[in-house]
N, C-alpha and C positions, 0 to 999 in steps of 0.2 A: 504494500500500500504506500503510496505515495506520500510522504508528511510534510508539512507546513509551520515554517515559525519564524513568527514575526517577532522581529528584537526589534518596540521603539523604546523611547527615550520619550519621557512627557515633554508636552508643549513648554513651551514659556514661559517662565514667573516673574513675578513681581519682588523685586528688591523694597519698594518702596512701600510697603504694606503692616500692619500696623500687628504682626503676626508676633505670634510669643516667642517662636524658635523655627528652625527653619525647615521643619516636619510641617509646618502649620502655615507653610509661603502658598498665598494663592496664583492664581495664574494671569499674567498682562493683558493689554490687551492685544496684541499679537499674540498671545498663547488662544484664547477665547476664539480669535478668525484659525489660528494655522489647525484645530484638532478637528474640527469637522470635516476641515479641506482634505487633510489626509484620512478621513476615514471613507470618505467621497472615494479618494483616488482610489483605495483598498478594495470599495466594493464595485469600482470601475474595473478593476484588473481581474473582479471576481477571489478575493482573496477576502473573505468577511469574514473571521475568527468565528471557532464555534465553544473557544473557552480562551477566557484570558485570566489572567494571572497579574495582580499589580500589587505594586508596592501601592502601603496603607497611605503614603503622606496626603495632602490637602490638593497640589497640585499634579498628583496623578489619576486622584479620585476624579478632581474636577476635568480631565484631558478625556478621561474613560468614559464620564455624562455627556459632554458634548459628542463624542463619536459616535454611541451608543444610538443615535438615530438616525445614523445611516446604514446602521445594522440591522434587516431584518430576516429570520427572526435574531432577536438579542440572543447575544452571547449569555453562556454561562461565566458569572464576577468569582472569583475567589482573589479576595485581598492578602497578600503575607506578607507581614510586617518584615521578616526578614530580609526582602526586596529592596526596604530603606537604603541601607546601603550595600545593598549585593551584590555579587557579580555571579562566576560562571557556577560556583556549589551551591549559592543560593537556587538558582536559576534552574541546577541538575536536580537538586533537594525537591523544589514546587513541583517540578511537573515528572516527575520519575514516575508520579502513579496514575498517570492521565491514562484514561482509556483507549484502549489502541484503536476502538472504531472513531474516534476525531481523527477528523484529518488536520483541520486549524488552529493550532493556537497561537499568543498574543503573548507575550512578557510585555510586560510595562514596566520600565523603572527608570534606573538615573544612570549619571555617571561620575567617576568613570569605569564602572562595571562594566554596563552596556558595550561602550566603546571593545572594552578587554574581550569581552564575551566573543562580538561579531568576529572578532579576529581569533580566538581559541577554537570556536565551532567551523569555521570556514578557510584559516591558513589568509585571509585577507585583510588589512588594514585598510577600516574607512571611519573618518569623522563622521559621530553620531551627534550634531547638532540637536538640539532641541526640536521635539517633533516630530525628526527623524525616522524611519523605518523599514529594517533592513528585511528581504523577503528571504528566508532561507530555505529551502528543497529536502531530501534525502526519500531512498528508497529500504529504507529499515525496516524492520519486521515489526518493531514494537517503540514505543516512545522510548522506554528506557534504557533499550540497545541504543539507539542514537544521540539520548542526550553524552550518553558513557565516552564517546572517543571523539579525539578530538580531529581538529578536520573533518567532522564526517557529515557535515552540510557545503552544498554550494549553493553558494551566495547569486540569488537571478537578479535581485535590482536592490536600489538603496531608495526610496522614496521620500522628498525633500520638500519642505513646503515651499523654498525660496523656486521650484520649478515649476510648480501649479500653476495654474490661470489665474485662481482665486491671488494668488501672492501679488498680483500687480497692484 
C-alpha cells in the first residue's frame, strides 16, 4: 500500500501577542491567510490527510482549525504534547500505531524538528519555513516498518505558501 506523510510546520505566529509563554503564541496575520491556502493546495493535489497528529501548542491548534475546512471529510485530530518540541522519535513515537488501512497522515509541529525530520526520512535537505509542507511517499507494508528507517521516504514536492496564488 502506498503511504503518505505530510511533515508541515505551523503557519505563522505572532511575536507581538500578549501570550504567557511561547506554547501559548497565536498565529499572525499571515499565518491566518497562508493555513487555509495550503490546505486548498493539499486537497488540490488530492493529498487531504485522513489522520493528523499535532503538537498541543496554540499556534498549531489554530493552523489545524483553519485547514480543517478544506478537509472533507475531517481528518481524524490527535494532539501530542510531545510534538512541542519534537523531532524525528517524537514523530516515530505518535504514529508507530497508526492503522495500516490510512493511507494519509499529517505531523504538524515546529522546528527545528521538522526541518531534521524531512531530511532523516528522505536523505534531502529542505527549508521548512513556516506553513511549509513536505509531501513524502513510501511503499511499506505497514506505518511502523516505514516510520523505522531512515531514508525510507521520497520526498515528491515541498509545498510553500510564498508559491500559491492566494500569496500574492
Amino acid at each position: 500500500m502506498r503511504r503518505r506523510l505530510i511533515l508541515m510546520r505551523h503557519a505563522k505566529s505572532s511575536w507581538k501577542s500578549d501570550a504567557a509563554d511561547d506554547h501559548s503564541r497565536p498565529l499572525n496575520k499571515r499565518g491566518r491567510r497562508d493555513a487555509p491556502a495550503v490546505a486548498q493546495a493539499l486537497k488540490e493535489r488530492d493529498w487531504t490527510p485522513e489522520l493528523v497528529y499535532s503538537s498541543d501548542s496554540k499556534r498549531t491548534s489554530e493552523t489545524l482549525q483553519l485547514m480543517c475546512g478544506s478537509f472533507a471529510p475531517g481528518p481524524d485530530i490527535k494532539f501530542v504534547s510531545a510534538l512541542y518540541h519534537g523531532g524525528i522519535h517524537e514523530i516515530r513515537d505518535a504514529a508507530a500505531n497508526t492503522a495500516d488501512e490510512i493511507q494519509t497522515v499529517m505531523m504538524l509541529g515546529h522546528n527545528p524538528g521538522w526541518e531534521h525530520a524531512v531530511s532523516w526520512f528522505t536523505g534531502e535537505h529542505h527549508m521548512m519555513g513556516t506553513a511549509n509542507a513536505a509531501l513524502l511517499v513510501s511503499e511499506a507494508e505497514s506505518w511502523r516498518e516505514v516510520l523505522s528507517g531512515e531514508r525510507a521516504w521520497q520526498l515528491l514536492d515541498v509545498v510553500r505558501p510564498k508559491d500559491l496564488p492566494s500569496a500574492e
